[in-house]
C-alpha positions as CSV (number, residue, x, y, z in Angstrom):
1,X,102.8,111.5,82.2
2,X,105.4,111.0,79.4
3,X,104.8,113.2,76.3
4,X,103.3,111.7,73.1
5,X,103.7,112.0,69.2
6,X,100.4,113.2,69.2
7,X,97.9,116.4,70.6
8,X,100.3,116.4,73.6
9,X,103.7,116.2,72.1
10,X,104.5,120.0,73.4
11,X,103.9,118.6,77.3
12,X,107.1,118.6,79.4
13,X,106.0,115.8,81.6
14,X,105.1,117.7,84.1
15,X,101.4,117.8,85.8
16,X,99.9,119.5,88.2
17,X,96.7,119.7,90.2
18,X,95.0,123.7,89.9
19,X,91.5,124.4,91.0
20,X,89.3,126.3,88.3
21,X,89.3,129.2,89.9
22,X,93.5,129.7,89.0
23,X,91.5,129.7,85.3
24,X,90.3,133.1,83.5
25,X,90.0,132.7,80.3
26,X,93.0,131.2,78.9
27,X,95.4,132.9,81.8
28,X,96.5,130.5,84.2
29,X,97.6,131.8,87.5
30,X,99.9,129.6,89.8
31,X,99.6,129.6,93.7
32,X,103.0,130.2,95.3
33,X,103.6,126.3,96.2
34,X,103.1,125.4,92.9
35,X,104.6,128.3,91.5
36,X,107.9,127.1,93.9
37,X,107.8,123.8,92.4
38,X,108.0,124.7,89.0
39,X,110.8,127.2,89.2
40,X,113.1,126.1,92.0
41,X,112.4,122.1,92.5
42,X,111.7,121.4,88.9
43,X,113.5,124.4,87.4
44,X,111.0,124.7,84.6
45,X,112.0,127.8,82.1
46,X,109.4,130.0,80.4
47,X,107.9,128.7,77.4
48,X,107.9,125.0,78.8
49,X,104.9,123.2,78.2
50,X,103.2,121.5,81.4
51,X,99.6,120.3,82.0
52,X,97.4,121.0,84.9
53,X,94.2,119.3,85.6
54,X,91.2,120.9,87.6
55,X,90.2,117.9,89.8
56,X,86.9,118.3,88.0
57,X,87.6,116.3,84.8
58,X,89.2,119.0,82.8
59,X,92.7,119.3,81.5
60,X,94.7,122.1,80.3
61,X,98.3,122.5,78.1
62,X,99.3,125.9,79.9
63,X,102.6,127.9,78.1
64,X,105.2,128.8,81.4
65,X,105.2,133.1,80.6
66,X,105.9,134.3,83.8
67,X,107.8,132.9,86.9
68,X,108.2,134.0,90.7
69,X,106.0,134.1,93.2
70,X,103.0,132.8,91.4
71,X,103.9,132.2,88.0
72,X,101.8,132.4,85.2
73,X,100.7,130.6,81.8
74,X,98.7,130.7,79.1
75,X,96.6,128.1,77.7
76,X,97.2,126.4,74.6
77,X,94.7,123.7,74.7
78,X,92.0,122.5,76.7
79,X,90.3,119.0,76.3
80,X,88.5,116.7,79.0
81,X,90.2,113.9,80.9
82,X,90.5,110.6,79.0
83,X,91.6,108.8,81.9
84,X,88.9,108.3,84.4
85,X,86.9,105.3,84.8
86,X,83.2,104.6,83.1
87,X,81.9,103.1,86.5
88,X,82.1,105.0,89.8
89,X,83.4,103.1,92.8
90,X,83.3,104.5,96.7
91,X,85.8,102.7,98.7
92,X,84.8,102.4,102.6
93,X,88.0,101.7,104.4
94,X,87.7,100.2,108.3
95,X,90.0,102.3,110.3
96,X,93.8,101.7,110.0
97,X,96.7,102.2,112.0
98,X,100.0,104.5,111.0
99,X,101.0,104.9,107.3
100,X,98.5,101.5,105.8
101,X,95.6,104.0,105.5
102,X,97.8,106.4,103.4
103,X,99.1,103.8,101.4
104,X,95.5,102.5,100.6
105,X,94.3,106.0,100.0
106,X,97.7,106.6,97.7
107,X,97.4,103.3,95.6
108,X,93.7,103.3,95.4
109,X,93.8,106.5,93.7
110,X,96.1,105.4,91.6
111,X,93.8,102.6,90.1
112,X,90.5,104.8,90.0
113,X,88.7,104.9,93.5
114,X,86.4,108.3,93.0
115,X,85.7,108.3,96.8
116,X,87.0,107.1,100.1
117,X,84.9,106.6,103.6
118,X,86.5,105.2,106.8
119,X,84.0,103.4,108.8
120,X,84.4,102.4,112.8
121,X,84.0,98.3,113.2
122,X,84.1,96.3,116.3
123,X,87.6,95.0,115.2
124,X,88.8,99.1,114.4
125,X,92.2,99.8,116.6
126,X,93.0,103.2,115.1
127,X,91.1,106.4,116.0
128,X,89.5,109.2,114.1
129,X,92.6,111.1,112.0
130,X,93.6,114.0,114.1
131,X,92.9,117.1,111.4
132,X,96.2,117.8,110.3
133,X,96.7,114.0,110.0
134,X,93.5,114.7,107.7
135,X,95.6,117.4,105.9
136,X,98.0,114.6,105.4
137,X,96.1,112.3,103.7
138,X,94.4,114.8,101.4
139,X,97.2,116.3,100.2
140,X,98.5,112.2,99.4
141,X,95.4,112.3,97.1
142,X,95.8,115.1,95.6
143,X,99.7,114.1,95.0
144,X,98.7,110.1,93.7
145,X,95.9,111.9,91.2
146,X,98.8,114.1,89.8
147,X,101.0,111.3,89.3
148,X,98.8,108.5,87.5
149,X,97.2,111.3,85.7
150,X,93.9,111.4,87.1
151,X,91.4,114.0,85.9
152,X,89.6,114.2,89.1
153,X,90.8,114.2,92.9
154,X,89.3,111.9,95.1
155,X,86.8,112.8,97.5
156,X,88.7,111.9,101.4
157,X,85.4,111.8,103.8
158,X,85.0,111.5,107.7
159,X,84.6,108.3,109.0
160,X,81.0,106.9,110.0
161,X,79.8,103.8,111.4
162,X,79.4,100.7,109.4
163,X,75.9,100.9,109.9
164,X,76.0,104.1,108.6
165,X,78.1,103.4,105.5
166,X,75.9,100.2,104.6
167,X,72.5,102.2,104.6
168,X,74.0,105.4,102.4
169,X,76.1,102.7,100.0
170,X,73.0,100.6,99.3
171,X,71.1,103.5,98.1
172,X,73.7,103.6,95.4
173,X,74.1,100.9,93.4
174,X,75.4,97.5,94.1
175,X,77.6,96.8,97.7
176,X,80.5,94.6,97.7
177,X,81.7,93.8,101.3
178,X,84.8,91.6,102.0
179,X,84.8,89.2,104.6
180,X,87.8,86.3,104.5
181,X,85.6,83.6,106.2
182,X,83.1,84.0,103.1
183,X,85.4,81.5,101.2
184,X,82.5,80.1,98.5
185,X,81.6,83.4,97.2
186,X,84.5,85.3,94.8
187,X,84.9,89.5,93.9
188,X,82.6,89.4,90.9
189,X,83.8,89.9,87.8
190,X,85.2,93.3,86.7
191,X,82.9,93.0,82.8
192,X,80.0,92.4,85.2
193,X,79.7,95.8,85.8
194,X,78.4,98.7,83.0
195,X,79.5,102.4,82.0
196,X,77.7,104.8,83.9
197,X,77.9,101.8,87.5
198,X,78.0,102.5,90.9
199,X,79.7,100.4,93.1
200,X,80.5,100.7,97.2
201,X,83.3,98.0,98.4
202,X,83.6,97.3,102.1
203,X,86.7,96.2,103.4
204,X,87.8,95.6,107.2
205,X,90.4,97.1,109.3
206,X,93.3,95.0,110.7
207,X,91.6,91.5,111.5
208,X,88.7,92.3,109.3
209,X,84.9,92.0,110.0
210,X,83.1,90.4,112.4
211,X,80.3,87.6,111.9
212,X,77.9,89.6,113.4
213,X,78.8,92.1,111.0
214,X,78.8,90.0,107.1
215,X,75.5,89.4,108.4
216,X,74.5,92.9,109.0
217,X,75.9,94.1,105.6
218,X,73.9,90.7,103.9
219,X,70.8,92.2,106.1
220,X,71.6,95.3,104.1
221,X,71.9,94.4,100.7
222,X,75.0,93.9,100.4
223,X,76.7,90.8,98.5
224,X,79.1,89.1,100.6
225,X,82.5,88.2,99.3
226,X,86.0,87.2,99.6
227,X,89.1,87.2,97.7
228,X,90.4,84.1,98.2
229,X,91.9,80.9,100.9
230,X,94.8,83.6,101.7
231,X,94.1,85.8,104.4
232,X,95.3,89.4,103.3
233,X,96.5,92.4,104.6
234,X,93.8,94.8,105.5
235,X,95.6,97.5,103.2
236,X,96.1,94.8,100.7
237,X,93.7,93.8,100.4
238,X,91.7,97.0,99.2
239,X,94.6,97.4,97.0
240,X,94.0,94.4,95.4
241,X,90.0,94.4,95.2
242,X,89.8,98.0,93.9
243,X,92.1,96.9,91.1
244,X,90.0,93.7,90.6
245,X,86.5,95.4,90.5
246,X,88.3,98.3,88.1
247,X,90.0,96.6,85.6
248,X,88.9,97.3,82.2
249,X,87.0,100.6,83.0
């Protein structure tokens, strides 16, 4: 986050994700990775400026005093994140192979996805993550909510069924659910959606949904859509429908 002219002119650029319980008062206490990435990867001095976030929607300006093993700051001003969307919007992600789910999960934090499911469809080729591929991917949140200044980390959940996912989403709010052969009916508009929304998207793995399966997620409640005559990439096409349903919020 580059500094301003304004409340945040003393920030050195530097952000960083810290739990609220590395908060007592207004001493802020470092754990050691962190407290290695300031002062040998970064090379941060005492008395620079950086700003931490709690994952939780609350920010902090924290003074550099001490450095080492876990180095330590003080406060110097606390306000709430500005940066988080007004409507809420859980992304349910079919299974995918190698590095596309990390890259979904990476970009899709990026543009404001609160949550993330993977579901198990008939066309799903990729397993259940392994847990330190699990590890992996929660520590790619945590890293793409640092760096697009996020005020809150992404919730990274098991992966379920579809028919699972379909019947917890439609208790929520409104369900989107992608299907390419749905040609005639288009992502609804972004405005269409108010402050305080929320919204589940459905998108397939590699070679997307099955018939059988649009009409189980119409059977559901869900609204049936597509994004267009071009067939996608599974992994592009979340990118590109979370950005779509999140635009302007």
């Amino acid at each position: 986050m580059a500094p301003d002219s304004g409340s945040k002119g003393l920030v050195s650029g530097h952000r960083f994700f810290l739990p609220a319980v590395h908060v007592a008062g207004n001493r802020v206490s470092f754990p050691p990775h962190t407290s290695h990435q300031i002062s040998r990867v970064l090379r941060l001095k005492i008395g620079d400026v950086v700003e931490v976030f709690d994952g939780a929607g609350q920010e902090h300006c924290v003074r550099l005093e001490e450095l080492g093993r876990e180095a330590l700051g003080a406060i110097v001003r606390s306000f709430p994140s500005q940066s988080e969307p007004d409507i809420f919007v859980t992304l349910y992600q079919g299974l995918l192979k190698g590095k596309k789910l990390e890259l979904v999960l990476q970009k899709c934090t990026e543009i404001g996805i609160l949550r993330f499911v993977s579901v198990q469809s008939e066309r799903s080729i990729a397993g259940e993550p392994s847990e330190s591929r699990f590890e992996r991917l929660l520590e790619i949140v945590r890293e793409a909510a640092e760096q697009s200044g996020r005020g809150v980390v992404p919730l990274v959940e098991g992966s379920r069924s579809l028919a699972q996912g379909l019947a917890e989403a439609a208790v929520r709010g409104p369900v989107l659910f992608l299907w390419e052969e749905e040609s005639l009916a288009p992502l609804p508009a972004a405005s269409d959606y108010q402050a305080g929304s929320e919204l589940s998207l459905f998108v397939g793995p590699e070679g997307g949904f099955g018939e059988a399966e649009a009409a189980s997620a119409r059977a559901a409640g869900a609204e049936v859509v597509s994004l267009g005559r071009r067939i996608l990439r599974a992994e592009t096409a979340a990118i590109v429908a979370s950005a779509l349903v999140l635009q302007g919020h």
